[in-house]
N, C-alpha and C positions, 0 to 999 in steps of 0.2 A: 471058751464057750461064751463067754460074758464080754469081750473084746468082739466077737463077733457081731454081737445084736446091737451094741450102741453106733447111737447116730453120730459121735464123735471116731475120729480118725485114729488109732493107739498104734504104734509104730515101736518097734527094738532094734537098733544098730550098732555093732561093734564098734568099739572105740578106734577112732583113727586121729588120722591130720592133716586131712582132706578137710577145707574148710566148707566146700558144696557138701562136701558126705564124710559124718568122721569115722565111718569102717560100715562093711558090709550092712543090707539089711535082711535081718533075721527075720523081721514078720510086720507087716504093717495090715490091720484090720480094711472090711468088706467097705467102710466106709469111704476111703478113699477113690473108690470108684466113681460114688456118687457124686463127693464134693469136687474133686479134680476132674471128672470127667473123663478118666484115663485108669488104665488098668491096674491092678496090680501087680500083674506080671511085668507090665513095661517096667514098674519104680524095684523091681528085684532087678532086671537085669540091667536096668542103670538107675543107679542108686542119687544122680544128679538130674534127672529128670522133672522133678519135683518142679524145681528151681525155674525150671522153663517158662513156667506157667504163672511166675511173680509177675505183676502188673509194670509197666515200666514207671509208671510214676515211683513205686515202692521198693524198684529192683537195688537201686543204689543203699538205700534204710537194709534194705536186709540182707544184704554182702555183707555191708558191713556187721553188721550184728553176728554172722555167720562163725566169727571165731569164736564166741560164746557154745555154739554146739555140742564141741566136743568134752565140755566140762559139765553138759548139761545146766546151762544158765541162758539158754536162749529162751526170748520174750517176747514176743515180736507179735502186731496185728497187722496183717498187711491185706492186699487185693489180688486175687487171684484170674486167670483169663482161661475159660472150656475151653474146648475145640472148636464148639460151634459157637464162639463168640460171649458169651454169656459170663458178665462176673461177677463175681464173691468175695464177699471177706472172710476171713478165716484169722481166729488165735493162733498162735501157737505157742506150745511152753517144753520145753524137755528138763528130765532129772535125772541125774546121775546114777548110775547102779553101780554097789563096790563088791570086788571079791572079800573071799576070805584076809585078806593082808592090808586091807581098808584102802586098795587101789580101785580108781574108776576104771573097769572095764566092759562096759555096754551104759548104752545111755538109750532111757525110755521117754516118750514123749506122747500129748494128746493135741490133737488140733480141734479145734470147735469151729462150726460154722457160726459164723455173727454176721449174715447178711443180712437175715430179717433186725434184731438189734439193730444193723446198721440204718436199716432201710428207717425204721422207726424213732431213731436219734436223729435221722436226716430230716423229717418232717417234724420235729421235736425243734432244731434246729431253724426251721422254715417259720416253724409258730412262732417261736421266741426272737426270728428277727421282724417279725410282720408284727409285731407288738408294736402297740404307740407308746410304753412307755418304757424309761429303762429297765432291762432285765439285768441282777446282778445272782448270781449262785453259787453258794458255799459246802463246803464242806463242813462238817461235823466239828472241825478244829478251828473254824473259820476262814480257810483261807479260799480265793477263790478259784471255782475251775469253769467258769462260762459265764460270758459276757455278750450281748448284743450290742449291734452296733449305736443304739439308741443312748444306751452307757456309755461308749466311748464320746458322743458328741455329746451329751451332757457331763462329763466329769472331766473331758479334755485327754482323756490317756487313748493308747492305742490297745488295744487286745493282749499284743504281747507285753506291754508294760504293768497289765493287772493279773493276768494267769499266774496262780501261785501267789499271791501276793494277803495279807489278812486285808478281812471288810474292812478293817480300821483307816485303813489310809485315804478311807473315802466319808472319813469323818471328823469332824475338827480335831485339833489335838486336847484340846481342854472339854471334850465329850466322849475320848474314849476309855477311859476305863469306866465311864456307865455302860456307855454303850458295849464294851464287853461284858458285865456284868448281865442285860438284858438279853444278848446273845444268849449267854447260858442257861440261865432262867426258860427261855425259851424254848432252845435244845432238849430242856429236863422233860418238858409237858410241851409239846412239839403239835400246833394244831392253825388251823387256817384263821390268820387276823387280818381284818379288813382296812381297807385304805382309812386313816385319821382316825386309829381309836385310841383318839383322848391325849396323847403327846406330840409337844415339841421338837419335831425332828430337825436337824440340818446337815446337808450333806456339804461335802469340802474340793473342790475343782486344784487339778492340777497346777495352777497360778494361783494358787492358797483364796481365791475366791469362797466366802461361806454362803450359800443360800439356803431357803425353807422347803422341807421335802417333805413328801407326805409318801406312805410305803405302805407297802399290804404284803403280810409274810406267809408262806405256805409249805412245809413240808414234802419233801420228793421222795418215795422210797425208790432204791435201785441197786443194781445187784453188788456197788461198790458202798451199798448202807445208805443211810438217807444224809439227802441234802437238803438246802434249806434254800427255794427262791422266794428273791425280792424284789418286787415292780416298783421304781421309785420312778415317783412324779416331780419335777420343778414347780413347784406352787408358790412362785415368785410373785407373777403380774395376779394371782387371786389374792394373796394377803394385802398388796399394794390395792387392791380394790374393793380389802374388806376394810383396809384403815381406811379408805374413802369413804367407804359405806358407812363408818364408824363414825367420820367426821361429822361427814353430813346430818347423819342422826341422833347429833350430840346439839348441828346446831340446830337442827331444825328442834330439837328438846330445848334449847334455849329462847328460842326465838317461842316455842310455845309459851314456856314460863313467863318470858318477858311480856309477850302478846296477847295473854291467857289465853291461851289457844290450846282445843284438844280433839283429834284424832281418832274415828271411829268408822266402824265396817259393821254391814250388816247383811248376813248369806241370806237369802231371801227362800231358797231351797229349804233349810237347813232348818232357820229361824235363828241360828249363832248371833250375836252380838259383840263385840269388840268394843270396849272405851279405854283409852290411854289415862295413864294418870290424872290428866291436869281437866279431866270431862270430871273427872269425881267433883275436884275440887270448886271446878264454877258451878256444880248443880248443888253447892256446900255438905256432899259427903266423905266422909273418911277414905282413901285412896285404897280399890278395890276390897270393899265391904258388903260391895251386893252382887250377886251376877246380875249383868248389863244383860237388859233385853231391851224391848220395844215400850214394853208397856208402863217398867219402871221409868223411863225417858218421858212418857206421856203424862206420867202423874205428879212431875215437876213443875209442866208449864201450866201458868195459869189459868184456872178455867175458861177466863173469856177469850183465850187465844185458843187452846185444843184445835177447835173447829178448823177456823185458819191456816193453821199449820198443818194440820193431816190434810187439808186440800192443796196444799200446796206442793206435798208428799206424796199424794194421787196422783198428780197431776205429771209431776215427774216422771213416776210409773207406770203411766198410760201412752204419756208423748217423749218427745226427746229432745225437751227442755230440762235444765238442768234445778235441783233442787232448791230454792232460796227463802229465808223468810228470816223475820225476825219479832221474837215475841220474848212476853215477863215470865219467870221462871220464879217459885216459890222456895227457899228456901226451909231446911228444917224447922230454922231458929224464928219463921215468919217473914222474913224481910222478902222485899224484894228487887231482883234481879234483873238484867236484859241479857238476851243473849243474841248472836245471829249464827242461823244454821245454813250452808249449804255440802249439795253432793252430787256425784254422779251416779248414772247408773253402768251397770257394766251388762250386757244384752245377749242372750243366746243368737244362734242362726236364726230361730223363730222371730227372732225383736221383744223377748218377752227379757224385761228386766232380772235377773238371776244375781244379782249383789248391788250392795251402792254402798259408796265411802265418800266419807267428806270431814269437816270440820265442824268444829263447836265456838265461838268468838264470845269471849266478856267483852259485852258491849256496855256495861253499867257505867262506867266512868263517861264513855264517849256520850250515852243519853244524857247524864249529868249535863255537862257540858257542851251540848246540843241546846237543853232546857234552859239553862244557865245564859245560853246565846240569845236566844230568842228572849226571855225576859228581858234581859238586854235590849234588843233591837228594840223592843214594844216601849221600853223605856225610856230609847234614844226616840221612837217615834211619835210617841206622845209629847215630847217634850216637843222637838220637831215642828211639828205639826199645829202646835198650838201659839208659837213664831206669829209676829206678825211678818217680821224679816223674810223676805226670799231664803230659803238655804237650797243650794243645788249642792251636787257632786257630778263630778267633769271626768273625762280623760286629757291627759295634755293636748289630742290635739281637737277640745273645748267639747268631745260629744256626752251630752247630759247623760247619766247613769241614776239620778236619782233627784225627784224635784218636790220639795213639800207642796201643801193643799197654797200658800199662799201665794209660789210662785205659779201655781195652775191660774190662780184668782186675776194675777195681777196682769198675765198676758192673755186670758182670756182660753185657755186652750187646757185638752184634757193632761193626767200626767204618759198616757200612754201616746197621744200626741206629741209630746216635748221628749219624752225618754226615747235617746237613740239618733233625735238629732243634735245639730252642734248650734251652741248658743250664740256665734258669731254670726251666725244669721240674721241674729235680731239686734244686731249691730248697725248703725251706719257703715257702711262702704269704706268712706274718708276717714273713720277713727279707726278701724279694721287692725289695721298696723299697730298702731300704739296699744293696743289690747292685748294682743299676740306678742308684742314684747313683754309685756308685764308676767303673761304665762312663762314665756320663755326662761325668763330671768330667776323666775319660782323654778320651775320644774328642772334647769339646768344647773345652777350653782349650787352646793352642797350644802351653802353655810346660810342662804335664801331658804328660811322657813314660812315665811309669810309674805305676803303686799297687800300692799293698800292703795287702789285706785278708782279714781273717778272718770266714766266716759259718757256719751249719748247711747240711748237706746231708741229704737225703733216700737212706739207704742202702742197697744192691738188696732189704735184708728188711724193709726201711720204715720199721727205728729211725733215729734223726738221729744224725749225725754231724759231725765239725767238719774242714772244713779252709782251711788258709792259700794264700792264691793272690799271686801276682808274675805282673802283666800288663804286656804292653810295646804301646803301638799300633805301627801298621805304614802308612808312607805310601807313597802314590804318587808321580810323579813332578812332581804340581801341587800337592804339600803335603798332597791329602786324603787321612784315615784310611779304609783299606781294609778292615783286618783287627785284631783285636788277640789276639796271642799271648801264652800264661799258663803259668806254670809252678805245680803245685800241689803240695801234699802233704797227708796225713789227720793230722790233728793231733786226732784226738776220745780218742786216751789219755793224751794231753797236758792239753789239758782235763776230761777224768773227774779223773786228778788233784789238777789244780786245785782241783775240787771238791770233793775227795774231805778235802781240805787247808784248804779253807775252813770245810769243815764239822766237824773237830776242832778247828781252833781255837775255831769256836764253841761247842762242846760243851766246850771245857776253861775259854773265859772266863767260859760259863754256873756253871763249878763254882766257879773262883775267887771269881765276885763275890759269890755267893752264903753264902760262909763267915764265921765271924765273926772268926775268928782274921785277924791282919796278915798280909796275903804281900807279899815282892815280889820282884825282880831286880836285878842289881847288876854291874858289870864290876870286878875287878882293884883296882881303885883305888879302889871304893865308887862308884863313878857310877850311881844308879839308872837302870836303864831300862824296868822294869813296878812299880805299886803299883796293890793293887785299892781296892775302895771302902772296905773297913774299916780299911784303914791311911790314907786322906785322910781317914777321918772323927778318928779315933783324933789326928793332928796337926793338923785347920784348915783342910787346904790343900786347893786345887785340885790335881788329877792333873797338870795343866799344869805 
């Protein structure tokens, strides 16, 4: 009665040695109508009938298996084909029935439909190949029994080289008895863990390749007990992108400390505030001792700047110029500080500003050093300027860059008149050359620090003029000449005299040689030291 009603097939056959049918069949339940398709009168009067109806792909698998039948040890899941085309899977299992003398003489068996199962493992199958990442699945003992193909191109094995085989071989050798140990752990309290929670994983490549995996575990129940899959991911090129990320954020930490620079965001939604370490430190607070907001940042800078700077802060936030400014920051301890701020904003669809981030820069030293230049300058230009000397600064090829109040005075002209053009201008023509050597020789030879020369000048009323100049080049910090600065003075009544000197004594030697009478000069002692011509003619001798 109970053979009757189930949806599985229950069948009893005489023992034989027929390997299609091992002896008569005694009874085969209602079911088999439904799943074969065919009566059950047909399978009494041909007890090989069955057999008809094996799929061909499967026909070969379960011939052979066929001599297990008659011992009742046949196992088989194969494909079935209706009449009208339609196919099934079907289990099948048989077990042996003994007489009284413990000989097998009937053998009983059930067949189960497993087409839906099948149908279900086949889109089971469909999901777990259409995965992006590798699927590997184990059993309970760990070994495994399904693989996609994702797995195989990532681990380098084929299918059949990992079925049956323990997860371990797909882990280095020197991680796997943890990693068996975690298996088990796992197995005990069996529950869904998500990709990267919290361990080092690394998986191991058929060419002993080890790389960084990241996996998410999940328990399967099913009717052969539960299994255990695991989606593993190659997170190779993200570690290689987080040590970059790591790099870079180490130097740009460097490069802040070095540069006193620090790093700040502010959600403008939100009102969040963000400061990096090194904002504490230039505002001289203890490293994250206060929550960063807006307002503690405003009660920093000095009062006479506030203003200043929150319009400079509007200003970014209304238009789509970027943040900049720089102002005194008060420290705890009262000193004070400079800082320079800039940032950007980051803008909804609307254009309304929704975050800005930007930097924080100790600029104390570089003010230092700014003020320290200038006092400087003031002190090079006082001195400068109070010259009676010309002092100019040149480029090599002679354009003024810099001319005191005296050389304004002395050519008559403003210094934004003379700055920018070149002082060869106010050169004669005919000396032009020999000038331009003198530069040359400075500004070319390495071991030419200085010259000293004298040329004509052209004078604001057009006469020529004479003066002496002391140029010095001026280098950079790669050795090359920049500039060259000169110190000058008018020396043209220095030379008039000279002239003036040369030209009497010519006038007086014209009168001496010319006379007939002996002249000469004589020191103290009789030591001549002029005779004209008519005293060398008068004695023989040469003047010599």
């Amino acid at each position: 009665q109970l053979a009757e009603n189930i949806a599985s097939v229950f069948f009893v056959t005489e023992r034989g040695s027929d390997e299609l049918a091992p002896g008569k069949i005694l009874y085969v339940s209602p079911a088999y109508e439904t799943i074969w398709g065919r009566s059950c009168e047909s399978l009494y009067q041909d007890a090989r009938s069955w057999f008809q109806a094996v799929h061909p792909k499967d026909r070969e698998r379960v011939q052979a298996a066929l001599s297990k039948l008659a011992t009742g040890e046949f196992d088989e899941e194969f494909q079935i084909i209706q009449p009208g085309g339609a196919v099934r899977w079907v289990h099948s299992r048989t077990f042996p029935v003994y007489n009284e003398h413990g000989e097998i003489y009937r053998v009983a068996g059930i067949v189960n439909d497993t087409t839906e199962r099948k149908q279900v493992e086949a889109k089971f199958r469909a999901l777990l190949e259409a995965a992006p990442d590798a699927m590997v699945i184990v059993d309970s003992q760990g070994e495994i029994v399904l693989v996609n193909s994702q797995a195989e191109k990532l681990f380098g094995y084929t299918r059949q080289e990992l079925l049956g085989k323990e997860v371990e071989v797909l882990v280095p050798e020197r991680l796997r008895d943890r990693h068996t140990a975690h298996r088990s752990n796992f197995a005990s309290r069996a529950q869904f863990r998500p990709m990267g929670a919290g361990l080092d994983l690394y998986g191991l490549r058929k060419n002993g390749d080890e790389f960084p995996v990241e996996i998410s575990l999940s328990p399967l129940q099913t009717e052969q007990g539960t299994l255990f899959s695991s989606a593993i991911r190659d997170i190779t090129e993200r570690k290689k992108a987080e040590e970059l990320l790591r790099d870079r954020e180490e130097r740009l930490r460097l490069a802040c400390e070095a540069g006193r620079m620090g790093v700040w965001d502010w959600n403008l939604v939100t009102g969040e505030v963000n400061w990096s370490k090194d904002i504490f430190s230039i505002l001289g607070l203890k490293p994250f001792s206060i929550q960063p907001n807006y307002r503690n940042w405003v009660e920093c800078i000095h009062p006479d700047d506030v203003s200043r700077v929150e319009e400079a802060i509007n200003a970014s936030l209304r238009g789509n110029e970027n943040y900049q400014s720089q102002y005194r920051i008060q420290l705890p301890d009262g000193t004070i500080h400079w800082a320079e701020g800039s940032g950007r904003c980051t803008r909804n669809e609307a254009g309304d500003c929704i975050a800005m981030e930007g930097l924080m820069i100790d600029i104390t030293e570089r003010k230092q050093a700014e003020d320290a230049l200038r006092e400087s300058e003031q002190r090079y230009r006082n001195v400068v300027e109070t010259q009676t000397e010309l002092i100019c600064r040149n480029l090599p090829d002679t354009t003024l860059t810099f001319v005191n109040d005296a050389y304004c005075r002395y050519f008559k002209r403003t210094r934004e008149q003379l700055i920018g053009s070149k002082f060869i201008d106010l050169i004669p023509e005919p000396v032009r050359p020999q000038v331009l050597q003198h530069i040359e020789a400075l500004t070319e030879h390495p071991h030419n620090e200085i010259s000293e020369h004298e040329h004509e000048v052209i004078l604001p009323d057009g006469s020529i003029g004479w003066h002496s100049w002391v140029n010095r080049k001026i280098l950079d910090s790669a050795g090359r000449v920049t500039e060259v600065q000169g110190i000058g003075r008018d020396i043209t009544a220095r030379k008039r005299a000279e002239n003036r000197l040369r030209e009497s004594e010519e006038r007086y030697r014209n009168v001496v040689e010319t006379q007939a009478e002996l002249i000469c000069r004589y020191e103290c002692d009789t030591t001549l030291t002029f005779v004209n011509d008519a005293y060398c003619r008068y004695f023989g001798k040469a003047r010599e």
